[in-house]
C-alpha positions in Angstrom: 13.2 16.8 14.3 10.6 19.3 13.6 7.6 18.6 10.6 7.7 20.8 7.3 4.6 23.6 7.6 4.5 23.1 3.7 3.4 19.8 2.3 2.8 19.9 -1.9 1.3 17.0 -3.4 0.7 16.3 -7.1 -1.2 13.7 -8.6 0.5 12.6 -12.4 -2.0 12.5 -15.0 -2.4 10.6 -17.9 -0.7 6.9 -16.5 -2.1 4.6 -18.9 -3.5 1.1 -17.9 -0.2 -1.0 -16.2 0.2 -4.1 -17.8 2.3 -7.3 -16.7 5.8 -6.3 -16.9 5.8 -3.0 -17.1 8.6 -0.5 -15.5 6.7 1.2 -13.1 10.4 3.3 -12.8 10.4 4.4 -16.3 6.3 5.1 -16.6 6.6 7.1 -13.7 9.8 8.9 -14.6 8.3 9.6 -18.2 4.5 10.7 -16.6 6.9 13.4 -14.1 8.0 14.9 -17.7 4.6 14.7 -18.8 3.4 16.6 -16.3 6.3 19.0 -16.4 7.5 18.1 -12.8 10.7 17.0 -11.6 12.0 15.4 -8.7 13.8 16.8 -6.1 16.1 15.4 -3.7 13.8 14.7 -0.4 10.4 14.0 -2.8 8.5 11.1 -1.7 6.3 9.4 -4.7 3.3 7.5 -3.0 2.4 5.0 -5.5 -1.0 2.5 -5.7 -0.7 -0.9 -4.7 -2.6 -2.0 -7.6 -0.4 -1.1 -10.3 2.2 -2.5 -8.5 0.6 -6.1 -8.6 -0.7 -5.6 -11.8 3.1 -4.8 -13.1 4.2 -7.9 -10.7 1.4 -10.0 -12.6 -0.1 -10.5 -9.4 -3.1 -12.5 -11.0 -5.4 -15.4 -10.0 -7.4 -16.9 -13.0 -10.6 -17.7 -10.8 -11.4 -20.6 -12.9 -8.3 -22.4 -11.5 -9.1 -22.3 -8.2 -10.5 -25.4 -6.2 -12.0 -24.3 -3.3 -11.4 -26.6 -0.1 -14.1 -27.8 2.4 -13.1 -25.2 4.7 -13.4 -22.5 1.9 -16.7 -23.5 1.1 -17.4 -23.1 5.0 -16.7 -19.4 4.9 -18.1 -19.0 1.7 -21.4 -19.8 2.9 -21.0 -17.6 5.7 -19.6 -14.6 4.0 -22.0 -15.2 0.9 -18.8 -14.8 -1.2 -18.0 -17.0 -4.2 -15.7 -19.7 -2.6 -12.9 -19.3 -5.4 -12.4 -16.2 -4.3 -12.5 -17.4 -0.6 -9.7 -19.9 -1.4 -7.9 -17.4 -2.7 -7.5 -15.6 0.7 -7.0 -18.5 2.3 -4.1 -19.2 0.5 -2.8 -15.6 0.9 -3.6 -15.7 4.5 -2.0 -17.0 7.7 -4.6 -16.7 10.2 -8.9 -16.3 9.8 -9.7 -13.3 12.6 -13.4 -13.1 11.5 -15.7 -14.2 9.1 -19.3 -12.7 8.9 -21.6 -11.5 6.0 -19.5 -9.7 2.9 -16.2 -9.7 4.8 -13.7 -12.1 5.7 -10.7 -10.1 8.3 -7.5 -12.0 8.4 -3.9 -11.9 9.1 -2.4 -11.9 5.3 1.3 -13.4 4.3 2.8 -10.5 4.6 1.3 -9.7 8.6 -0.9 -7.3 8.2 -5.0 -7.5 9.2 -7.3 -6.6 6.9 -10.0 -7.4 5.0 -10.6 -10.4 2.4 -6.5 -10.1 2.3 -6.4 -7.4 0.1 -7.8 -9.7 -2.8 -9.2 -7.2 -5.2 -11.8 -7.7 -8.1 -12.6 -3.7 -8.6 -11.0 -2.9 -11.6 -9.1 -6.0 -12.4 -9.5 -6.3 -16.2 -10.6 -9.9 -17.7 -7.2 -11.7 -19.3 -6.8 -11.8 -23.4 -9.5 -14.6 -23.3 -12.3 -13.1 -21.4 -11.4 -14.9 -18.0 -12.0 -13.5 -15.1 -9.5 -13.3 -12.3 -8.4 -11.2 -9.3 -5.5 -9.1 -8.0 -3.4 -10.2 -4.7 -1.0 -7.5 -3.1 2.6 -7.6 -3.9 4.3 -10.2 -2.3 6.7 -8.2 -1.1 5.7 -4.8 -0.6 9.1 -3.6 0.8 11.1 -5.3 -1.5 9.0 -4.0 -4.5 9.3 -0.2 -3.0 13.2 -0.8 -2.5 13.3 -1.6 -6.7 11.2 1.4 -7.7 13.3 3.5 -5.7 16.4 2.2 -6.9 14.8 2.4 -10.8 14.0 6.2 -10.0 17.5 7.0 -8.6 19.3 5.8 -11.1 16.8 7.5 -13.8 16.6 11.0 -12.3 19.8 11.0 -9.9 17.9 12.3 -7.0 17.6 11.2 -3.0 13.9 9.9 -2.9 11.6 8.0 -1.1 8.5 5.7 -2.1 5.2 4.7 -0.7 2.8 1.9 -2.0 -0.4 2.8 -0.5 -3.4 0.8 0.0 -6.6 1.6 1.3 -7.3 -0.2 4.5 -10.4 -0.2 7.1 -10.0 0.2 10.8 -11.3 -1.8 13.7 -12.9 1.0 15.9 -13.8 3.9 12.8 -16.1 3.5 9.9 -13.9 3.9 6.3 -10.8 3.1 4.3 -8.3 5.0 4.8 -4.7 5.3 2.9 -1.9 3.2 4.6 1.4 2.4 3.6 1.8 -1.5 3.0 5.8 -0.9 1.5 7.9 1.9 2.2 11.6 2.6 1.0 13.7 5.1 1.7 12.0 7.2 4.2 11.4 5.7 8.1 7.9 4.0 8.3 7.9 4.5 12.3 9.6 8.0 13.5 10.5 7.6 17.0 9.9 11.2 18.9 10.7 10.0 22.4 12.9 12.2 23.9 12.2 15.4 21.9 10.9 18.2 23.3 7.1 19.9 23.8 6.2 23.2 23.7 6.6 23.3 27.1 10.3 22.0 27.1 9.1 18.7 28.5 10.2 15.3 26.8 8.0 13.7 24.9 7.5 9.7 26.5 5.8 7.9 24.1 5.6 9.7 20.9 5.6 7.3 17.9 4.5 8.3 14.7 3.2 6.7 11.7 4.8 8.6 8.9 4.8 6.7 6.2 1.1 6.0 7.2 0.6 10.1 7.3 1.8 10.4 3.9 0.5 7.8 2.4 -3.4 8.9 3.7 -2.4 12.5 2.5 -1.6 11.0 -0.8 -4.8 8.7 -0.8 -7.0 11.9 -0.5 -5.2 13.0 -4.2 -5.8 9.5 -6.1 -9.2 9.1 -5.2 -10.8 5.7 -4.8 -12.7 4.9 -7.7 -12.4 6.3 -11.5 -9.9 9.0 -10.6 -7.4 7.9 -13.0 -3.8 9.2 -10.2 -2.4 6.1 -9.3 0.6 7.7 -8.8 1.5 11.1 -6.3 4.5 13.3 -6.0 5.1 14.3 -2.2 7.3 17.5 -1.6 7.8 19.2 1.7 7.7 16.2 3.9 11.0 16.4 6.3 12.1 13.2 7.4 15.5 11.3 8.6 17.7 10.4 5.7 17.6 6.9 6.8 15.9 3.6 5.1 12.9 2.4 6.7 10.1 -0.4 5.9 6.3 -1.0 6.0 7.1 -3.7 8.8 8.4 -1.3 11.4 4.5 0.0 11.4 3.6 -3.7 12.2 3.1 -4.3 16.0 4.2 -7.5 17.5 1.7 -10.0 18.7 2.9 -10.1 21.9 2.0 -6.0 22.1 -1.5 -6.7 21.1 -3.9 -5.8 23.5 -6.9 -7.0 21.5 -6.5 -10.3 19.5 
């Protein structure tokens, strides 16, 4: 399978603020006519993770949250509040490293990452003035796989859907745009077997598509006061098969440095 010379991204305008409950199918399908796009069979639309929880009601009042002894441990460490520690405890399975400002661990969901993707940057206080923080979906797959189906059955069109989040990386300074829950595109594309320019087959070639796209589409929504949660992807070629954020996952046992 060869990769499309053309890629077209567009980032909708004018989302408003996602609230608890909202249809992320229907605000998105209504912002497409908005900006007088819409979508094709073969689009991808690369949404934020954070309007995704928000719409989940993904909230943690932090003035319900008893921290444990061990909390306050890595609070004192990490010179974080240790509420908000407990809170990535609980959303964590294992503790890779704790120093000054960050805590890395390996979330519920498996992947490694910082502070487990507990978020305070623009997280709105609740009706009473409380404040409180945002976890990730709790199942990012499962929460792409009901957009997609929203959007199909809204516009009638073969299309696939990224939530993106900005993650760091071990070895290079900088977040970068990574797909945490993918639906209907392939989140690993296998390559072995194709050919090079030189005819010969390619050995280990696998590539992190939905990854690709969803850093492509990170460069569009910006990361602060940009106001584009939301991007349309056209151009990308990729199997028509389903795929998932967990087939970019490596297995433990494959881990050369943990």
């Amino acid at each position: 399978m060869g990769t499309s010379s053309r890629l077209e991204l567009n980032g909708l305008e004018g989302i408003d603020a996602i609230r608890a409950g909202d249809d992320l199918g229907t605000v998105i399908a209504q912002a497409l006519r908005a900006n007088g796009l819409r979508l094709q069979d073969g689009d991808v639309i690369a949404l934020a993770q954070k309007i995704v929880s928000k719409s989940e009601n993904r909230y943690v009042l932090l003035e319900t949250v008893v921290p444990s002894a061990r909390a306050i441990e890595l609070a004192s460490v990490c010179d974080k509040d240790p509420r908000l520690v407990q809170v990535v405890l609980n959303e964590s399975r294992e503790v890779l490293r704790a120093v000054r400002g960050v805590i890395v661990v390996e979330d519920a969901r498996g992947l490694v990452l910082a502070n487990a993707g507990v978020d305070r940057s623009n997280v709105e206080v609740d009706e009473a003035g409380r404040e409180r923080v945002l976890l990730l979906p709790a199942d990012p797959d499962m929460s792409a796989a009901r957009l997609r189906a929203s959007l199909v059955s809204q516009c009638g069109v073969d299309v696939g859907v990224i939530i993106n989040d900005s993650l760091g990386r071990a070895w290079r300074l900088g977040t970068v745009g990574v797909a945490i829950g993918v639906a209907g595109l392939p989140g690993l594309l296998d390559r072995r077997g194709e050919k090079d320019l030189q005819g010969r087959p390619l050995l280990i070639t696998e590539v992190g598509y939905a990854d690709e796209l969803a850093a492509a589409a990170s460069a569009v929504m910006g990361q602060a006061d940009e106001g584009r949660p939301v991007v349309l992807i056209r151009g990308a070629t990729w199997p028509r098969r389903g795929g998932t954020a967990q087939e970019l996952q490596r297995e433990r046992g494959k881990d050369l440095f943990r």
